[in-house]
C-alpha positions in Angstrom: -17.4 30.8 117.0 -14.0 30.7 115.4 -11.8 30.8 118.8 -13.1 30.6 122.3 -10.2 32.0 125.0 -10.7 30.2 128.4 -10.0 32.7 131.4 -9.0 30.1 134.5 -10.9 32.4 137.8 -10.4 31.9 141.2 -11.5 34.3 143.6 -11.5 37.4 141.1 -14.7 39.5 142.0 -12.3 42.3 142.9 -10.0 41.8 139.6 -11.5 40.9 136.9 -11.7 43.7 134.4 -15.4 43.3 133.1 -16.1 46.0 130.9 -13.3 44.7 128.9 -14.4 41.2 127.6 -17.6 42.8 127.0 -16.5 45.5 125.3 -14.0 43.0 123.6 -17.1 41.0 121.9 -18.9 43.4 121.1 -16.4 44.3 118.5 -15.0 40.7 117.6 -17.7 38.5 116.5 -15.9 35.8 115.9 -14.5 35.3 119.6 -16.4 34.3 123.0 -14.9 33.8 126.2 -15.4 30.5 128.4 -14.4 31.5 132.0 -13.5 28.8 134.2 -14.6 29.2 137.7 -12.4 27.4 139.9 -14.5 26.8 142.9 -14.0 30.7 144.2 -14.3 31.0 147.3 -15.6 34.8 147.6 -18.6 35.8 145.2 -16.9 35.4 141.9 -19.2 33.0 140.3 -22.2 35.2 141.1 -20.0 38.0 139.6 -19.2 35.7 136.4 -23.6 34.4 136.0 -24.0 38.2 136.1 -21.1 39.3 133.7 -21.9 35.8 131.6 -25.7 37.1 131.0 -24.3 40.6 129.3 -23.5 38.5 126.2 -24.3 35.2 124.5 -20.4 34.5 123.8 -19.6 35.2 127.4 -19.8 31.4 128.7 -19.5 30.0 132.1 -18.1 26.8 133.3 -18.7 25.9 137.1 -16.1 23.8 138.7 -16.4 22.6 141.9 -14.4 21.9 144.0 -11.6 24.0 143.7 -8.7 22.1 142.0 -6.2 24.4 140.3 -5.1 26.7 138.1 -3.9 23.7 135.8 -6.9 22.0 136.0 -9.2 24.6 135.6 -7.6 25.4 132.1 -7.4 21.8 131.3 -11.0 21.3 131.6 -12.2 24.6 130.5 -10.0 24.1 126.8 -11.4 20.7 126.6 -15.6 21.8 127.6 -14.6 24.2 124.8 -13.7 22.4 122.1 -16.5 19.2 122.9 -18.9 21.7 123.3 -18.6 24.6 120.8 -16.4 23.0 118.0 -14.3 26.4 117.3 -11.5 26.3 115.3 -9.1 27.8 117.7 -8.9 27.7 121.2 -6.6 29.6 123.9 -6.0 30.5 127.7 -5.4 33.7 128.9 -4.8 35.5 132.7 -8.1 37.1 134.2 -5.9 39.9 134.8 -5.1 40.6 131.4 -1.9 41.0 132.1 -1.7 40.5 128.4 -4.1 42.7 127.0 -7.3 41.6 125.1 -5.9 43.1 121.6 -2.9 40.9 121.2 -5.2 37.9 120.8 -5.8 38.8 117.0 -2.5 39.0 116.3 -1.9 35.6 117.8 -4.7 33.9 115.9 -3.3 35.6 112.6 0.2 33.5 113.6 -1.9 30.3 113.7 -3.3 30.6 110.4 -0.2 30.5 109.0 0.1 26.8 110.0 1.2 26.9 113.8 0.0 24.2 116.2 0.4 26.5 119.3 1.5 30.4 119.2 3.2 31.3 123.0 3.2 34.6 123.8 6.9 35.9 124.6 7.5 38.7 127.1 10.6 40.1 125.5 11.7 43.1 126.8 12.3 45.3 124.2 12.3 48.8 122.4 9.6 49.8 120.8 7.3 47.2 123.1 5.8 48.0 126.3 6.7 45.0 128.0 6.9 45.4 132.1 7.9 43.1 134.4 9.1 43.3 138.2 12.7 43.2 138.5 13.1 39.9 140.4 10.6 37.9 138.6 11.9 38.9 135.8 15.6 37.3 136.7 14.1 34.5 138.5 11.6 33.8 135.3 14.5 34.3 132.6 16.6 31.3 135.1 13.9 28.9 134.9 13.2 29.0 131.3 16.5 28.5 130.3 16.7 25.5 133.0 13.0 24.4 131.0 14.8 24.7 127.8 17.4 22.7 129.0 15.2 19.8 130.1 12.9 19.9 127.0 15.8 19.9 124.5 13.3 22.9 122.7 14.9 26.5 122.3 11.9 28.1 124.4 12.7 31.6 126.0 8.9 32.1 127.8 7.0 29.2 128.7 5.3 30.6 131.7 3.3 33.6 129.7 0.0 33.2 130.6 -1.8 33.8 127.2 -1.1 30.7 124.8 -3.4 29.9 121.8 -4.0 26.5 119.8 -5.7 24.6 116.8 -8.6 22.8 118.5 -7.4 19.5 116.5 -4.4 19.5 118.8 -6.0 20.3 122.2 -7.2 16.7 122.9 -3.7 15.1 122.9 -2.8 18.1 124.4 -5.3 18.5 127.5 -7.1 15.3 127.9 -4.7 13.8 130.6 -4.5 15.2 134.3 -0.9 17.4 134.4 1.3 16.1 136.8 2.2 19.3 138.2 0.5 22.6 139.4 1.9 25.6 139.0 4.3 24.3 135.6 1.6 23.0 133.4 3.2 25.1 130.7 6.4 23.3 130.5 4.1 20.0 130.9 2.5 21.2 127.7 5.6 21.4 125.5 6.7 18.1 127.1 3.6 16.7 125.9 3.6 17.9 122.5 7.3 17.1 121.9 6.3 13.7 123.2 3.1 13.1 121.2 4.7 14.9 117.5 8.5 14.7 118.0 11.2 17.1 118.2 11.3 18.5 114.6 7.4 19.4 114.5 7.5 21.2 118.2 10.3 23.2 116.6 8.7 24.1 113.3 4.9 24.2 114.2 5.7 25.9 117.9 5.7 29.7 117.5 6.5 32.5 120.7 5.0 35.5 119.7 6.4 38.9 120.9 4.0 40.2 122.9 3.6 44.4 122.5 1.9 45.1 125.4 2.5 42.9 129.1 2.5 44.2 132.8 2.5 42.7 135.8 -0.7 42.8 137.7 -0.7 43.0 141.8 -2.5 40.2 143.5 -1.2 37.4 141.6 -1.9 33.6 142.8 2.0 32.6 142.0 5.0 34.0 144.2 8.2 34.8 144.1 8.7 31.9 146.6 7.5 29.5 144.1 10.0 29.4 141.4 12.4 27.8 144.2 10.3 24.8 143.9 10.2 24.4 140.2 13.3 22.2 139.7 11.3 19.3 141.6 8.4 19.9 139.3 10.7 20.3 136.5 12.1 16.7 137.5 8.9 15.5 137.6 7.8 16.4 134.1 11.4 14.6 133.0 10.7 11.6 134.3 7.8 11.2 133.0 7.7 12.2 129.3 11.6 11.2 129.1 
């Protein structure tokens, strides 16, 4: 398999689109899916051994208990890459609030000799690109406020669909992030720390996403950007 996308799940029997990452394999042979169960607490990991015997490249990883979005993503690209070998390796939202047909496109970015392709929610003509008003204000303060603290000119760091060359995902992943909900940021802090400035800036790309939309029922809130310039702090401090 030449790229393996990890979908992080917790409690998801009533959103996760099915048909669609089956559908999605059946026409791309050279992807599979690892979904991450992160110790659900309703039937979603019966729903993913059910979904997960449709297909051999639908794969299932169990954790238990319950420990995080950040965590579940950080083990779930790491079981990938020990386990399968691919040569590419991504996370993506369960809700596929970016769609499964922009991950081509992204993989296409890294063969050009990019470490990590972001996707970028830019709001645009031409793209169809929605997002709620007051995220969208609240998201576009804290990524300048990341870009700020990372030195890195980052617009989106908090899109959830991000795709890497496996031979950077063990630097990248192998430690426990600090932080819960701004494991992104930790990411680029990380790679900036473990490459230096001038590769994150050439070997970095954000990719324009055509296609995004807020899904209902996400596990992040409003109320939580107000506490990102603590976890912001604490990602300074330690990869300063």
């Amino acid at each position: 398999m030449k790229t393996i996308i990890v979908v992080p799940c917790y409690n998801e029997s009533q959103r996760l689109p099915q048909d669609a990452f089956v559908d999605y394999v059946d026409k791309n042979p050279d992807v599979a899916f690892l979904f991450a169960n992160d110790g659900s607490k309703d039937n979603t990991l019966e729903m993913l051994q059910s979904l997960t015997s449709r297909h051999e490249r639908l794969l299932l990883l169990d954790i238990q208990p319950n420990g995080g979005k950040a965590e579940a993503v950080r083990r779930g690209m790491i079981h990938a890459v020990e386990t399968y070998k691919p040569q590419y390796v991504a996370f993506w939202d369960a809700d596929l609030a970016t769609p499964l047909n922009e991950i081509q496109p992204m993989v296409d970015w890294a063969e050009k000799g990019f470490d990590v392709v972001m996707g970028l929610r830019l709001m645009r003509l031409g793209a169809k690109v929605k997002r709620k008003t007051l995220r969208h204000y609240l998201g576009r303060c804290f990524a300048t406020a990341a870009s700020m603290m990372l030195h890195l000119p980052v617009y989106d760091t908090q899109c959830g669909s991000k795709l890497f060359r496996a031979d950077v995902v063990e630097n990248l992943f192998s430690e426990k992030f600090i932080t819960r909900w701004l494991f992104d940021v930790e990411l680029l802090a990380r790679y900036k720390k473990q490459y230096g400035v001038e590769r994150a800036t050439e070997k970095i790309y954000e990719f324009p996403l055509f296609q995004w939309e807020d899904i209902d029922g996400s596990q992040l809130k409003s109320r939580d950007f107000f506490k990102a310039p603590v976890e912001l702090l604490k990602i300074r401090r330690k990869y300063k």
